[in-house]
N, C-alpha and C positions, 0 to 999 in steps of 0.2 A: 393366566398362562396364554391365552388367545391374544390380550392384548401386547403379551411381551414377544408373543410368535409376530405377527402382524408389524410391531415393529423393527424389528431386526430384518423381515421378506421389506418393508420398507426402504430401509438405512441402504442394506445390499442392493437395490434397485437405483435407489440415485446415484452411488459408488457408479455401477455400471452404466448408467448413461454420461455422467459429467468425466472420467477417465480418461477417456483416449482425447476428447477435446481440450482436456487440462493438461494433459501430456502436451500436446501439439503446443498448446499456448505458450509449457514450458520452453520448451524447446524456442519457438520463436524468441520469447526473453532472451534466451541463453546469446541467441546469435546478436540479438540486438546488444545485448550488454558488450559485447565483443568489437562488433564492429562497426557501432554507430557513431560517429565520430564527434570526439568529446572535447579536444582540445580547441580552446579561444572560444564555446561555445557560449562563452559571458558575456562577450562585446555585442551578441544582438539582444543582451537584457538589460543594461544598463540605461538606458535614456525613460525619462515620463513621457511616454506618449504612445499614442494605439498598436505600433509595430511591434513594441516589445513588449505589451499584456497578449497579442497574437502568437508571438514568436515562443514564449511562454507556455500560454496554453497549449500550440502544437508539440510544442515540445514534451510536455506532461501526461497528454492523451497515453501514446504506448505503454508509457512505464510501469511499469508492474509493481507500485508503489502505492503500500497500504495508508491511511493517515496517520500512524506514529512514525512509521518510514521515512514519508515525506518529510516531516518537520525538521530534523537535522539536515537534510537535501537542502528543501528550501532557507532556513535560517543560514546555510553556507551561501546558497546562493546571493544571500542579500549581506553578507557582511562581507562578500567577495565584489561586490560594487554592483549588483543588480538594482533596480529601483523598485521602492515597493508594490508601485501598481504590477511590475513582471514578478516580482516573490510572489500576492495575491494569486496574481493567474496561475501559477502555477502547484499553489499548494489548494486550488478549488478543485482544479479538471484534473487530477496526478490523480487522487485516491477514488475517483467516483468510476474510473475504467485503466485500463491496461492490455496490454496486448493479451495474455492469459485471462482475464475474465468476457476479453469479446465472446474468445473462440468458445467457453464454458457459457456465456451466455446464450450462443447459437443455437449450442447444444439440447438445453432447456429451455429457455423463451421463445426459439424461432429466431428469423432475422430481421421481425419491427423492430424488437429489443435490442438485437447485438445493433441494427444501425442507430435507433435512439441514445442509449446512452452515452457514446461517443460524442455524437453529436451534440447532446444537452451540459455534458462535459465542457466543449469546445466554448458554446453559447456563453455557458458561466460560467467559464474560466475568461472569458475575453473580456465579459460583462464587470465580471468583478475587479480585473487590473483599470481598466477605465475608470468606472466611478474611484478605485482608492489615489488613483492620479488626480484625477478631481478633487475628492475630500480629505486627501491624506496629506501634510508637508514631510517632504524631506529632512532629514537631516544626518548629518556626520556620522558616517557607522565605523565602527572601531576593524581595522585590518587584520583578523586575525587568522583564516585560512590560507590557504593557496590556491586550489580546484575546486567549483563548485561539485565537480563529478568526478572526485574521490574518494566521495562515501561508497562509489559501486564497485570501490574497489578491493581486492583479494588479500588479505594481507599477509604473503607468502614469506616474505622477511622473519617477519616476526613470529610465524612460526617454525622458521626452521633456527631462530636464534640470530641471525643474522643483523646486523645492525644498520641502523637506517639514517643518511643524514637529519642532520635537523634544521637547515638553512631551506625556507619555503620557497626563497626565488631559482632552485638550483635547479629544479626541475627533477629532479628522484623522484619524485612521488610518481612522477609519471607511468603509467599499469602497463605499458613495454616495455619499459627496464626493469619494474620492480618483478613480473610475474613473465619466467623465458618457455613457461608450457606452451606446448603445443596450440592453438586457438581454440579447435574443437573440444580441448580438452577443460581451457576455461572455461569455454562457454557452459560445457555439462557441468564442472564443478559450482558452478553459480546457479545457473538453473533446478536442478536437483540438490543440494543441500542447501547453500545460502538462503536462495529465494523460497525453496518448498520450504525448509524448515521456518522461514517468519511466515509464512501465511500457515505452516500443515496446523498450528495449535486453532485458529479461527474457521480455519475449512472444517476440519474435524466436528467443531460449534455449529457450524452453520448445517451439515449434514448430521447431526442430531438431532439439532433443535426442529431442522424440517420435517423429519421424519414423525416427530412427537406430535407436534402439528398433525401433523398426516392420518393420524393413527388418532389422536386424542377428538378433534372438533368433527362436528359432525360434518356434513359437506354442504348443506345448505346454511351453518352459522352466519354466514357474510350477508348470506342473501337479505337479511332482514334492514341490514343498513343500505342495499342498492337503492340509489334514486338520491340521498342524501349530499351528492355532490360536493361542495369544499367541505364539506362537515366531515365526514368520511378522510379525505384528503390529509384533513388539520388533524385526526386523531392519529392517522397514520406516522405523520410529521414529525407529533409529537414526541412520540414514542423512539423514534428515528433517534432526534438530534443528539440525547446524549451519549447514547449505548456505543459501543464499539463492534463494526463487525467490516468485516474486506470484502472489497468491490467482488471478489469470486466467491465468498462465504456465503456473500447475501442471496447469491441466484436460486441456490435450494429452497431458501426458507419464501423467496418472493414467488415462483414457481408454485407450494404449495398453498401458498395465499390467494393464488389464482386461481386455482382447482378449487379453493374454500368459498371461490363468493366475489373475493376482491375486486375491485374495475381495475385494471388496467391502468390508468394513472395514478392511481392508489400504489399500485405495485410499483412502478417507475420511481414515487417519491419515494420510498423504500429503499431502492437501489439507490439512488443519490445522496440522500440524506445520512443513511446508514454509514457507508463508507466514507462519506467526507468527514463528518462532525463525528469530534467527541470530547466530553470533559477537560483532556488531557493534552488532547489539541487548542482546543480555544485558550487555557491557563496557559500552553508556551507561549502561543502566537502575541495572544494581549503582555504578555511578558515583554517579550521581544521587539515586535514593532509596534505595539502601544493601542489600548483602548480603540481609537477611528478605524484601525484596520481590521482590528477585531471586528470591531461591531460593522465593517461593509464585508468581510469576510463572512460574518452568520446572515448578512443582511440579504445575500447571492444568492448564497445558497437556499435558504428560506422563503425569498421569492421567486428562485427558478422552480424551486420543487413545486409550489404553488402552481406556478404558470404553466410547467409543462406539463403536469399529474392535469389539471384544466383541459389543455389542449389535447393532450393523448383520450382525453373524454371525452371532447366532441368533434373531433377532427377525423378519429380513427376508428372505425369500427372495433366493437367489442370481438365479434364473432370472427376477424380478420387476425387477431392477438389471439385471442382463446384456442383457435383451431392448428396454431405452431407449437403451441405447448404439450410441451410431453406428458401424457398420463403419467400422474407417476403415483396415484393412488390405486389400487386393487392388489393383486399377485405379480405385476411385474410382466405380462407376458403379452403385453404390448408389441405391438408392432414398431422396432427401432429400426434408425436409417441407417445404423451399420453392424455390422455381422456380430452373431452374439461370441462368436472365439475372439474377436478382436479387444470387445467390451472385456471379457473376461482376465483376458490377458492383460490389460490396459489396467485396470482395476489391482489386479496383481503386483504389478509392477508401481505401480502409486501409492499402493499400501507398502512395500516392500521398500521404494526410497523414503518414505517416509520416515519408518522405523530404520533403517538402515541410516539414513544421512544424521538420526539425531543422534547417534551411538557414534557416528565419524568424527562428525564435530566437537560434540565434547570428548575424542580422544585426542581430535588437532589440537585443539585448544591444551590440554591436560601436558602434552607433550611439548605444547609449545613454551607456556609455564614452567616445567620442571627446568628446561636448558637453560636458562636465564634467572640471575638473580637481580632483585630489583626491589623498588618501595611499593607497598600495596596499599591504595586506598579505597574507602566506600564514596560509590556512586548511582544514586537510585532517580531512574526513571529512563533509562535505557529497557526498551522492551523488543528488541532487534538486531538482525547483524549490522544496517543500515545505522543505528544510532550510534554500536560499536564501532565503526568505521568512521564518521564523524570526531567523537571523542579522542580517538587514534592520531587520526589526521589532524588537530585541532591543537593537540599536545604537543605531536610533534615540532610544529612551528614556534613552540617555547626555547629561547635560546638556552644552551643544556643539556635537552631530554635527546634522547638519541634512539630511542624506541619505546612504545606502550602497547600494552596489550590490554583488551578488553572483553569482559565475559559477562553480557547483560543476566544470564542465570544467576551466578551469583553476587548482582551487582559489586563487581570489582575493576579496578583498572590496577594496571602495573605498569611502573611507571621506571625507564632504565636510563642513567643519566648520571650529572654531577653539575653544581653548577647552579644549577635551576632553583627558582623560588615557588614555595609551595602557594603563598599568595596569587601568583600570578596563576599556578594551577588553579586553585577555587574559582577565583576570575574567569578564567577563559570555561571552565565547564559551566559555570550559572551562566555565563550569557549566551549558551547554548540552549537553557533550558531545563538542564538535570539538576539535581540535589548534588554540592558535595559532601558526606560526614566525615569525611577524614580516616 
């Protein structure tokens, strides 16, 4: 019972520190998804060469784009005329930070961390479009989208029933025609259901799994490996590359790794590793743009983490890191930098759209299905709204289909049309990446 008490005075302790900074991050997403201006944003990716692995990774840094996210993003982006070295960069530095894991990182790490990872983002997102221009050939990619950045988008048509053209070059797809709300009010509908609901299942993981941490290992466990240098590092690494976790899930579970012992670049490769790679990602990408990009895609990442988990090692004082971190092992009654009604409230309200936006969305969704009849098929490995919205978008450019709808829950799409060939369906979702079963 003391241990089950201790974890829960836990769990509730890091809710209330990471809250109102995840709020705020949300919040910034929202307006970014709104107002950052997205049309023609493919003409500075297109060409092999340094400006567009740069233009790429700046690009990727903000987004609040976990790694299954990403990969229908990116894979649009390159079958939309991007070159692989700018696809690379931008599917390295997109999942290792975002504009909502700075601000959650400040929260808990201090701000070495919120400035590191962005940075180490940057480095290897830039690092990596370089070398696959180098080691990668080009060649002929099939046209099958229209925006690279209308996977971000709301698909308000098709759940009110409404029909959508299906001619890519018409320009409809475009998110101020299709969606006539207010700004403010996309912006929160994105920010709080779309975007919190694909990260709330992994946040939720990541503030458990710290907490168990917290409560389970003793507090000197790490200590016994200090001094061990890449050894340490490469286990840490290890363990990273295939697992699944979001650049904001991971801050709890790296946070308590610090308090356990950890160095500091230990933790850092944690954060990058984590959120970039996983199983799932590497099988699309090698899929899609082929073995070399793969293999300089894990080759980036696997050497930045190295380098910079190194460098954060001897370049930065331990006790310079260690002293911005937030206690967040004992009873919680630490001294925090913002008022405890704020935290409280904050906490509340993140639990509350949490559970509230997953109950919305599958009523959108439900609603949106009932008004519409259509052919339903199975499609498995959509784990998102972001992949729903790719497949959406992806179909519709099929000459035919006139709207689809997409429910990565119960791996389904629906598909509203005449006309259309279903070959050309299978077609176009595997070269996204997904299973089709029919």
């Amino acid at each position: 019972m003391e241990y089950i008490a201790n974890y829960f005075t836990e769990l509730w302790f890091l809710v209330l520190e990471m809250a109102p900074w995840l709020l705020l991050g949300l919040i910034f997403a929202g307006l970014l998804k709104v107002y950052f201006p997205q049309k023609h944003i493919d003409k500075y990716l297109g060409k092999r060469n340094f400006k567009s692995a740069l233009n790429a990774s700046l690009l990727g840094i903000p987004m609040p784009l976990c790694s299954c996210g990403v990969i229908p993003t990116g894979i649009s982006f390159y079958k939309d005329g991007a070159s692989k070295g700018a696809t690379n960069s931008f599917l390295i530095s997109t999942p290792q930070t975002g504009v909502d894991s700075i601000f959650a990182t400040y929260s808990m790490l201090g701000w070495p961390f919120a400035i590191l990872r962005p940075l180490v983002a940057f480095v290897t997102g830039v690092v990596g479009g370089v070398l696959t221009n180098v080691f990668v050939k080009e060649k002929p990619k099939p046209q099958v989208a229209a925006s690279p950045f209308a996977s971000f988008k709301i698909d308000t048509k098709a759940v009110s029933g409404a029909e959508s053209c299906n001619d890519a070059s018409c320009g409809c797809h475009d998110e101020k025609e299709e969606d006539h709300r207010p700004s403010l009010v996309r912006a929160a509908d994105y920010a709080f259901v779309e975007l919190l609901q694909d990260i709330a299942k992994w946040l939720v993981i990541g503030f458990m799994l710290a907490a168990l941490i917290s409560v389970l290992l003793p507090d000197d466990f790490f200590t016994r490996f200090q001094g061990w240098g890449i050894v340490e590092i490469l286990v840490i690494l290890a363990a990273s590359v295939p697992i699944y976790i979001c650049a904001t899930g991971s801050i709890p579970v790296a946070a308590v790794l610090l308090m356990k012992g950890v160095s500091p670049g230990a933790a850092l490769v944690f954060l990058m590793a984590g959120p970039a790679t996983n199983v799932a990602t590497m099988t699309v990408l090698g899929k899609t743009m082929g073995k070399r990009s793969l293999a300089v895609y894990l080759g980036t990442i696997i050497g930045g983490a190295i380098v910079f988990g190194l460098l954060t090692n001897w370049l930065i004082p331990a006790d310079l890191i260690l002293s911005k971190v937030m206690h967040i092992h004992g009873d919680g009654s630490e001294h925090s930098m913002l008022p405890h009604w704020l935290e409280l409230a904050s906490a509340v309200l993140l639990t509350g759209s949490i559970i509230g936006g997953y109950f919305y969305q599958k009523f959108r969704k439900k609603q949106g299905m009932k008004a519409m009849e259509g052919v339903t098929i199975n499609v498995e490995g959509m784990t998102c709204s972001h992949c729903e919205a790719s497949v959406k978008r992806n179909l519709e450019s099929i000459r035919g289909i006139k709207s689809v709808m997409a429910d990565n829950s119960h791996n389904t799409v629906k598909i509203f049309g005449s006309g259309y060939k279903m070959d050309k369906v299978k077609e176009t979702i595997e070269q996204l990446g997904y299973r089709y079963i029919g």
